[in-house]
C-alpha positions in Angstrom: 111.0 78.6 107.9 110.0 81.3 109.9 106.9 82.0 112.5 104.1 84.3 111.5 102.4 86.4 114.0 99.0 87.4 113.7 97.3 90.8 115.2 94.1 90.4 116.7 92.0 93.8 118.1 89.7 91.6 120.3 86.2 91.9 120.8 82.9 89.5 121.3 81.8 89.3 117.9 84.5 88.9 115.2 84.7 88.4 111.7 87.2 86.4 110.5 88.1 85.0 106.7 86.0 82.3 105.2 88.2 80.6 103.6 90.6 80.2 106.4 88.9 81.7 109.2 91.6 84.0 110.1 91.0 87.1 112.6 90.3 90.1 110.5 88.4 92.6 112.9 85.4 92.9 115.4 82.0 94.6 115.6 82.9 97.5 117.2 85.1 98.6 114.2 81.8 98.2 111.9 81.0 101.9 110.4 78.3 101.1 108.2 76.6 97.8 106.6 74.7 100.3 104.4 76.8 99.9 101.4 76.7 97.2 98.2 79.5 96.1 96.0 79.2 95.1 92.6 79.0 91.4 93.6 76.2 92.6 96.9 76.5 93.5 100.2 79.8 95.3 101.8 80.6 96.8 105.2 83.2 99.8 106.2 85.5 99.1 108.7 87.4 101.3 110.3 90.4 99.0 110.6 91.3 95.9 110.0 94.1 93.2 110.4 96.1 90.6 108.8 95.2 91.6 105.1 97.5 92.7 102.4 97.3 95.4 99.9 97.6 95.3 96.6 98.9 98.2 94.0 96.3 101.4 94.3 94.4 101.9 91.0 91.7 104.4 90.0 88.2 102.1 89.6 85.0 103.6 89.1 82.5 102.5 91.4 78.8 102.8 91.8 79.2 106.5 93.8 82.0 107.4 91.3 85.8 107.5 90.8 87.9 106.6 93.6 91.6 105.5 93.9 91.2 102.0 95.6 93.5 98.9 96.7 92.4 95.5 96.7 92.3 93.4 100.2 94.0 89.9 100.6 93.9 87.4 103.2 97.3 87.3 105.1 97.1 83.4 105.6 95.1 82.4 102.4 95.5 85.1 100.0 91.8 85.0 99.4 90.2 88.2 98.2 88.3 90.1 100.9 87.1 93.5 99.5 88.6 96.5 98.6 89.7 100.0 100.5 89.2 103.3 99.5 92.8 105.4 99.2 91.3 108.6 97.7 88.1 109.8 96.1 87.5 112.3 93.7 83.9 113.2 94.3 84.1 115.3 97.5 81.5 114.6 99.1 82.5 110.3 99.1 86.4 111.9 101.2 84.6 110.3 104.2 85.4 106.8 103.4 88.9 107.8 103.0 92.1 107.3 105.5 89.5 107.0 108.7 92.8 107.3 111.1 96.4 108.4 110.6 97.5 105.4 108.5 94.5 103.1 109.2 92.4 103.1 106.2 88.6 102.0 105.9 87.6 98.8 104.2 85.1 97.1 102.7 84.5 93.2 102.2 82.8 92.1 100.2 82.4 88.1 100.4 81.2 88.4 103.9 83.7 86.4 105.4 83.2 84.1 109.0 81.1 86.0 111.9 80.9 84.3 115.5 
C-alpha cells in the first residue's frame, strides 16, 4: 500500500474537515463568510487542499445558474461544499477560477476551526 501525502498552506487559524479533521485551508485564504447554501452558512475560499472533485454539472443556485463541482474530503470522502467552474449570470464571474487553476470554494458543513 502506498503513502499519501497531504499539502498543507500554513497559517494560525485553520480549518480542517470535521469528520476527519484533515487540513483543508487557513484564514487568510477566507474571501467572504457573506454567503448561504441551501443547507445555511458557506464561505469562499480562494484555495484549498486535499479535496477532490467530482464531475462539473450545471445547478441552479440561489443567485442563479452556474456550472459547479462538488468537494470531497481527500482522507474521508466526506462532502465539504461545492466550487463554482462557470456562471452564467455575469455579474456572479467573480466567484469563478480566482487564480490560474485554483478555483474558489465554498463549504458548507463548516468543517473543524482551531
Amino acid at each position: 500500500m502506498s503513502r499519501k501525502f497531504y499539502d498543507n498552506l500554513g497559517g494560525k487559524r485553520v480549518y480542517s474537515c470535521e469528520r476527519c479533521r484533515l487540513y483543508l485551508t487557513n484564514r487568510e485564504e477566507v474571501m467572504s463568510t457573506d454567503f448561504r447554501g441551501a443547507t445555511g452558512r458557506a464561505f469562499l475560499f480562494r484555495r484549498v487542499v486535499n479535496v477532490r472533485e467530482s464531475a462539473m454539472e450545471p445547478r441552479e443556485m440561489m443567485t442563479g445558474r452556474h456550472h459547479v463541482r462538488d468537494i470531497f474530503c481527500l482522507r474521508c470522502d466526506a462532502k465539504l461544499g461545492w466550487m463554482y467552474e462557470y456562471a452564467v449570470e455575469a455579474d456572479q464571474r467573480y466567484k469563478e477560477d480566482f487564480f490560474s487553476k485554483k478555483f474558489s470554494v465554498f463549504f458548507q458543513k463548516l468543517l473543524f476551526f482551531f
